[in-house]
C-alpha positions as CSV (number, residue, x, y, z in Angstrom):
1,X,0.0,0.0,0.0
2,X,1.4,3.6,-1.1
3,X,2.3,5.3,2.1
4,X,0.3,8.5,1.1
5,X,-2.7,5.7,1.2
6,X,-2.0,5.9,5.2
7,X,-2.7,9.6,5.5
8,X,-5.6,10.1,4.0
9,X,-7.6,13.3,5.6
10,X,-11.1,11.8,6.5
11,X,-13.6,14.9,6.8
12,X,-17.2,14.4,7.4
13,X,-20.4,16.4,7.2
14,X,-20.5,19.9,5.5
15,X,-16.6,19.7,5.0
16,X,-17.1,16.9,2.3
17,X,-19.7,19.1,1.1
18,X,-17.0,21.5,1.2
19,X,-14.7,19.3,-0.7
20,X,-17.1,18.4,-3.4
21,X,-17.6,21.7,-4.6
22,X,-13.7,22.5,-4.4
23,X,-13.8,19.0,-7.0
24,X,-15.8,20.5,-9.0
25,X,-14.3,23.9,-9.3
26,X,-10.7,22.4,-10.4
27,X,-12.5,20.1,-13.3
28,X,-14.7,23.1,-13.9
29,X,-12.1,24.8,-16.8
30,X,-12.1,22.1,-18.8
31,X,-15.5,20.8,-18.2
32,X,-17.3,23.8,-19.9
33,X,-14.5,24.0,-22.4
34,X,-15.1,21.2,-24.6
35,X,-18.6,22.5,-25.3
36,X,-17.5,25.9,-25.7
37,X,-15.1,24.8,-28.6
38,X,-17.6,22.7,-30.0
39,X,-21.1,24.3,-30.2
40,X,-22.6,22.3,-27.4
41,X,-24.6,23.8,-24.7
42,X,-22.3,24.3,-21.7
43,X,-25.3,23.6,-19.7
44,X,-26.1,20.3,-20.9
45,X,-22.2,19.7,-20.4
46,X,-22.5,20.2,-16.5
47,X,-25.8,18.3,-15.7
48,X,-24.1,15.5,-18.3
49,X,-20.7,15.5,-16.1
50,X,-22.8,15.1,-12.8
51,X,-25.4,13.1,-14.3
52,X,-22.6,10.4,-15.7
53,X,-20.8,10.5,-12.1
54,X,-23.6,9.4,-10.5
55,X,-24.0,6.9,-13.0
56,X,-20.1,5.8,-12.7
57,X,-20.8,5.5,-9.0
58,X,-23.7,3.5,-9.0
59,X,-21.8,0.7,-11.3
60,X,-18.9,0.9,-9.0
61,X,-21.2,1.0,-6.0
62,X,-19.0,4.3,-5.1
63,X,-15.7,2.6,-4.4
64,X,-13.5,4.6,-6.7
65,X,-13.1,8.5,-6.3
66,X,-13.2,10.0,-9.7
67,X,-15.5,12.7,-11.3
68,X,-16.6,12.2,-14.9
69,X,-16.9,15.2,-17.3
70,X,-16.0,16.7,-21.0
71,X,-13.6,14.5,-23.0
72,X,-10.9,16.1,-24.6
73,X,-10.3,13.5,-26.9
74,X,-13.5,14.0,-28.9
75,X,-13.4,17.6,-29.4
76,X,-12.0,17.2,-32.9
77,X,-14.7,15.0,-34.4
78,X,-17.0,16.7,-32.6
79,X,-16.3,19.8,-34.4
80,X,-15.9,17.8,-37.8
81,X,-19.9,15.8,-37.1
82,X,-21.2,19.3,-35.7
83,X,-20.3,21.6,-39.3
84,X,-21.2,18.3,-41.7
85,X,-24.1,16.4,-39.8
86,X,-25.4,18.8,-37.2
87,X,-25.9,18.1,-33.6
88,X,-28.1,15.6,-33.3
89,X,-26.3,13.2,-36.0
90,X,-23.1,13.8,-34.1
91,X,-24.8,12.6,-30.7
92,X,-25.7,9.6,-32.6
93,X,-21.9,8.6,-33.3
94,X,-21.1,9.6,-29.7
95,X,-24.0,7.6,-27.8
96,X,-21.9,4.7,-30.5
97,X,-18.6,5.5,-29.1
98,X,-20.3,4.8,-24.9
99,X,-21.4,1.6,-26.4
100,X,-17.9,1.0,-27.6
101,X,-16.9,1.3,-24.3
102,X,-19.2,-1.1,-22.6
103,X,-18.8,-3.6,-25.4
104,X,-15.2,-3.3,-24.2
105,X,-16.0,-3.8,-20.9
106,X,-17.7,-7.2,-21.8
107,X,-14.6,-8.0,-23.6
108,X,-12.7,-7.4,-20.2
109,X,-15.2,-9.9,-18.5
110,X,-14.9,-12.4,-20.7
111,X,-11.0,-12.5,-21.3
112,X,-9.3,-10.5,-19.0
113,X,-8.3,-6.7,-19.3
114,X,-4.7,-8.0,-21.2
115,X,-7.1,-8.7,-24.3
116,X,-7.2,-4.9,-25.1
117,X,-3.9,-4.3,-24.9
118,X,-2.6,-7.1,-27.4
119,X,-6.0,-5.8,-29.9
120,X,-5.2,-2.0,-30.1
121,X,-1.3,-1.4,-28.6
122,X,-0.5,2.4,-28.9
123,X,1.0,2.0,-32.0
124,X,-2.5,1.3,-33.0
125,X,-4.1,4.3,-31.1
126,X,-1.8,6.9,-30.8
127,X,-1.8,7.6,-34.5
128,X,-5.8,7.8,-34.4
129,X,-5.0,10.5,-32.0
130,X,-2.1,12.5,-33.9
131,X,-4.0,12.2,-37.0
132,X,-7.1,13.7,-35.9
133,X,-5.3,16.7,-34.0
134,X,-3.3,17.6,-37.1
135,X,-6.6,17.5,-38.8
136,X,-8.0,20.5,-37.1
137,X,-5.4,22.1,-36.1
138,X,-6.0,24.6,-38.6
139,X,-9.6,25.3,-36.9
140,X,-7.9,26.3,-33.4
141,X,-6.0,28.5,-35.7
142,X,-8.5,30.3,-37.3
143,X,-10.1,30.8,-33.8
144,X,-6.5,32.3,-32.2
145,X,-6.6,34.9,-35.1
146,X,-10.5,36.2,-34.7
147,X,-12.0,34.3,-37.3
148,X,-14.6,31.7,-37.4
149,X,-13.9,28.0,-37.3
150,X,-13.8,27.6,-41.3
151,X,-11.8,30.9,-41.5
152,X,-15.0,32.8,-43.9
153,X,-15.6,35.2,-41.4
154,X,-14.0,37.9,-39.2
155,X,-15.1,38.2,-35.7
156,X,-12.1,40.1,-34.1
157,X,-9.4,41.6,-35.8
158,X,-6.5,39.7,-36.2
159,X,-4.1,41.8,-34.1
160,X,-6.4,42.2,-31.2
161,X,-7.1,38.5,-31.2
162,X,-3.4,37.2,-31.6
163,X,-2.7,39.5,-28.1
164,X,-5.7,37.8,-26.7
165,X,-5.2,34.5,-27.6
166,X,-1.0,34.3,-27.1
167,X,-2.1,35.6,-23.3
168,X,-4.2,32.7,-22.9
169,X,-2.1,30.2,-24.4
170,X,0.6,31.7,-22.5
171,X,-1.3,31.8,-19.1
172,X,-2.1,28.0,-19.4
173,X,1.4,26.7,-20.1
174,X,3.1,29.1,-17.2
175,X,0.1,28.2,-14.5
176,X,1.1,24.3,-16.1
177,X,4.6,24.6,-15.7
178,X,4.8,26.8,-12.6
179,X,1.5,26.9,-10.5
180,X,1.6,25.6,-7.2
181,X,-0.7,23.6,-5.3
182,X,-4.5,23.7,-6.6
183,X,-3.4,26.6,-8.9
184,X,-1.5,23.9,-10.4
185,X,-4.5,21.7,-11.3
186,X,-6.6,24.3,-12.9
187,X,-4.9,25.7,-15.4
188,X,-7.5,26.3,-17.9
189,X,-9.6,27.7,-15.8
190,X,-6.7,30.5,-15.1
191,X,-6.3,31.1,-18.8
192,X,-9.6,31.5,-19.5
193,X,-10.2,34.7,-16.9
194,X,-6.9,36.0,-17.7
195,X,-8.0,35.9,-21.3
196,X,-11.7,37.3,-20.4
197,X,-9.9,40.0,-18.3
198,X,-7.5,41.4,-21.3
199,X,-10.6,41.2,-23.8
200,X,-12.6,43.8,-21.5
201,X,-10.8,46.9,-22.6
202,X,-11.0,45.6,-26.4
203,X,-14.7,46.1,-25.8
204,X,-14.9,42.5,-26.6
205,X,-17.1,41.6,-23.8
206,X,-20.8,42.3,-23.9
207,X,-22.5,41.3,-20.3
208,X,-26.4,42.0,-21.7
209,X,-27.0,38.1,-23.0
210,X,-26.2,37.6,-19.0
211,X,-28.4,40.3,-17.8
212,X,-31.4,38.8,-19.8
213,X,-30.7,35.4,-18.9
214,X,-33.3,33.8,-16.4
215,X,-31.7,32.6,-13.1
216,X,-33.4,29.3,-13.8
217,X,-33.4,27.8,-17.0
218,X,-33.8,24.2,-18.7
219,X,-30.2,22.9,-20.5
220,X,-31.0,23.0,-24.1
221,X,-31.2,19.1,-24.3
222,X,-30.7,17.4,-27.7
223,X,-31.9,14.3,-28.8
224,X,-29.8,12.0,-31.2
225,X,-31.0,11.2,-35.1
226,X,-29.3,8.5,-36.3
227,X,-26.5,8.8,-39.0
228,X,-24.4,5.7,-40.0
229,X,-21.6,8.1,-41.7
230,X,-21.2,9.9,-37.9
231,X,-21.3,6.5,-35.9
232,X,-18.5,5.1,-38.5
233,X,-16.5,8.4,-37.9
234,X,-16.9,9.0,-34.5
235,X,-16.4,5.4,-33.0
236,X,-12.5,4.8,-33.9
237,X,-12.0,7.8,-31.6
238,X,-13.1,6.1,-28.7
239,X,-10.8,3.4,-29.0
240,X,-7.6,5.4,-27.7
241,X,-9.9,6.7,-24.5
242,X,-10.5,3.5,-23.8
243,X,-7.4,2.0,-23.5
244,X,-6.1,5.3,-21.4
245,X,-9.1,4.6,-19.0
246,X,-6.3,2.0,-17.8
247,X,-4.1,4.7,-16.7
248,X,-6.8,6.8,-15.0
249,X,-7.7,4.1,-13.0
250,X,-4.1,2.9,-12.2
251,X,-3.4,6.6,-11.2
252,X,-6.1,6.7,-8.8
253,X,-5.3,3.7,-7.3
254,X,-2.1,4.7,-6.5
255,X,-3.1,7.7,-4.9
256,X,-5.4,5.9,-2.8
257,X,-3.3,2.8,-2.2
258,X,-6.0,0.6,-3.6
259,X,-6.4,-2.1,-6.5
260,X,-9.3,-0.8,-8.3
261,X,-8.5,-2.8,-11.1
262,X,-9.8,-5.7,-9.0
263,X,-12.7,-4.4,-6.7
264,X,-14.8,-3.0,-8.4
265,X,-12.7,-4.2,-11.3
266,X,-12.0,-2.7,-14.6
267,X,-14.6,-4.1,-16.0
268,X,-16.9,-2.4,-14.1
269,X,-15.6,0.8,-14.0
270,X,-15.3,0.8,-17.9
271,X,-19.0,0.0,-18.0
272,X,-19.7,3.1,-16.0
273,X,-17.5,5.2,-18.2
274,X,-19.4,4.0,-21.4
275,X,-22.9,4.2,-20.0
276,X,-22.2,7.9,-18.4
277,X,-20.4,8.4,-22.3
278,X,-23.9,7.2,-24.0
279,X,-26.3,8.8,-21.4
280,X,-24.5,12.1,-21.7
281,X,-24.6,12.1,-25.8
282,X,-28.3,11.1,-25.9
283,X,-28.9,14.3,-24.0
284,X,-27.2,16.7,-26.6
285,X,-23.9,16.8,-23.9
286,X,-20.2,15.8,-24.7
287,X,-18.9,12.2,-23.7
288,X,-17.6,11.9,-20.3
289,X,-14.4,10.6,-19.2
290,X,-12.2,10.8,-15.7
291,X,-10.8,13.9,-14.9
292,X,-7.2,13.9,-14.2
293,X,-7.3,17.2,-12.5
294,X,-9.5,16.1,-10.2
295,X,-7.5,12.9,-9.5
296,X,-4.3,15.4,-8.9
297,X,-7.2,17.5,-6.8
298,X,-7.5,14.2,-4.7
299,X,-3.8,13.2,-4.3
300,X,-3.3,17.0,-3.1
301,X,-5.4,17.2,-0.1
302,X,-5.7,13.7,0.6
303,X,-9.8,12.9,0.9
304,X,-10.7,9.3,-0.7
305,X,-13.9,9.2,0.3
306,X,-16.0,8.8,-3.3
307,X,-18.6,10.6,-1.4
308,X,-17.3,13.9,-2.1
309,X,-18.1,13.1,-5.9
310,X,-21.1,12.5,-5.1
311,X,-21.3,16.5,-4.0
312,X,-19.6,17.8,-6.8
313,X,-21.9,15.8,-9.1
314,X,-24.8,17.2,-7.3
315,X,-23.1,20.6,-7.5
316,X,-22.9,20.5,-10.9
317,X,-26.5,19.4,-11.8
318,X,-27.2,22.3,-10.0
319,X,-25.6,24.3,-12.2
320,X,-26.8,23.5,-15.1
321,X,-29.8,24.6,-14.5
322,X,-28.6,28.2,-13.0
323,X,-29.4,29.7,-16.3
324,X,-26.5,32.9,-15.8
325,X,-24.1,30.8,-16.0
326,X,-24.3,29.4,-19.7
327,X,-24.7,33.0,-20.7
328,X,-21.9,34.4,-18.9
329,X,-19.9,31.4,-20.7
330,X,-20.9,32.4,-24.0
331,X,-19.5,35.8,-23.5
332,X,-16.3,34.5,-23.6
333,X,-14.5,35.5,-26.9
334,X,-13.2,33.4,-29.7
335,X,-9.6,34.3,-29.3
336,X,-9.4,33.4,-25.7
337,X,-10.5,29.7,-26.7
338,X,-8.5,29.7,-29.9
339,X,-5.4,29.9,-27.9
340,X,-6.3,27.5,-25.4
341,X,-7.6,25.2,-28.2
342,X,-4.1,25.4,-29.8
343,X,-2.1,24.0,-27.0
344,X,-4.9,20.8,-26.9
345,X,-4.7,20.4,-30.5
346,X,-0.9,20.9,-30.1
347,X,-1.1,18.2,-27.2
348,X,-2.7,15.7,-29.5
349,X,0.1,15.8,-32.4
350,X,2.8,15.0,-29.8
């Protein structure tokens, strides 16, 4: 057992509620990114992310300590289904890829989790990954330089939007590199305000979509349509996911000094990912994965109860239906997520 295993910090009562919404505000950066970049509903995103926790937890039976939310990996085709198919035809290639997953899970239960690995080694899935990142690339660059995705449009001119964007790719690598402590784990979240904050005196913020947003609003849920060409796109992605949700488990595990690879098993906890993946798409919301900040969140202050997941999941659900805070989300400008968008895309070239 990993000694740090032997110090865990056990709090109880409205300090794990504490610690739940502290969870959720370090996965918060990314989480509302992905549907930012992609078109989705920011909204839908959180009560998906909460939602699919829940889910995780209840196929686990809340042994393992992990929050679920946005999925970097799927940003890409997301973008790609979203401009050719539309939303709802890209859900239907996403709900796909969650039952990739618990197809996979079968697989485990059948023949062991060393099945996957000699079916789809990383020199299988870490091209599928490059490929698709140099693929759009050029989209995060349109976005850095004020123009819409496809580059037909202007939205900011280019050299107020290259001093936006640099400041926010620039605030995310130093916070990466040189952040401290929970700064450390959210850096995302830092480059987006620090991005937000240089585009006030460009005038490019505009706060009256927030003012006439209710306080309490519905997520602007979308159903799937199905679309063979989106499933058949959309479903290789999931493969290299898949095989990393090895390493997220393994990492938490350590951190916890437990085998969660046996109890609840990996079977099981691949099953939750996939079903949380296919419940979120069905609802119009990105597919979920576990959140590696979160884990780093954990192994920081030392709190393995999974309970305080089930806060921030409740948190977030809560959230998403807080109307203000999808519209003060959509303020943010293009060149602030361009610049963040071309470190991720950068990321998945490596």
């Amino acid at each position: 057992m990993p000694e740090n295993a032997v110090n865990e910090v056990a709090p109880s009562g409205v300090k794990q509620v504490l610690v739940g919404a502290q969870m959720l505000f370090v996965a918060f950066g990314a989480l509302v990114l992905v549907p930012l970049l992609t078109g989705l509903d920011p909204n839908v995103a959180l009560f998906t992310a909460g939602a699919g926790t829940l889910i995780f937890q209840v196929v686990t039976k809340r042994k393992v300590p992990v929050f679920l939310a946005s999925s970097f990996a799927f940003i890409a085709p997301i973008i790609y289904g979203v401009q050719t198919w539309g939303i709802p035809a890209t859900m239907c290639g996403l709900v796909a890829a969650g039952g990739l997953y618990i197809v996979l899970s079968l697989l485990i239960r059948w023949r062991g989790s060393g099945i996957l690995i000699r079916i789809l080694p990383p020199v299988v899935t870490g091209p599928v990954i490059m490929v698709i990142g140099l693929i759009l690339a050029p989209v995060a660059v349109h976005l850095a330089m004020g123009r819409t995705g496809d580059g037909a449009a202007v939205l900011v001119p280019e050299p107020t939007a290259l001093v936006i964007s640099m400041i926010s790719l620039l605030t995310v690598i130093l916070v990466s590199l040189l952040g401290k402590g929970m700064l450390r784990l959210i850096p995302i979240l830092c480059g987006i305000i620090v991005g937000y904050i240089v585009s006030i005196p460009f005038g490019l913020i505009s706060l009256s979509p927030v003012a006439k947003a209710p306080w309490i609003a519905l997520p602007n849920f979308v159903l799937p349509e199905w679309n063979f060409q989106a499933v058949l796109f959309i479903v290789p992605v999931a493969i290299a996911p898949a095989i990393e949700h090895f390493g997220d488990v393994l990492a938490i595990g350590s951190i916890t000094g437990k085998n969660y690879l046996e109890d609840p098993g990996i079977q099981n906890t691949m099953l939750g990912d996939g079903l949380a993946t296919s419940f979120a798409s069905f609802l119009g919301g990105p597919p979920n994965t576990t959140y590696s900040e979160v884990t780093g969140a954990v192994a920081l202050i030392k709190v393995f109860n999974p309970v305080i997941m089930t806060w921030a999941a409740i948190f977030a659900i809560f959230l998403a239906f807080v109307g203000k805070v999808g519209a003060i989300l959509q303020t943010i400008p293009t060149p602030v997520m361009g610049g963040i968008m071309l470190l991720l895309f950068g990321a998945m070239s490596d």
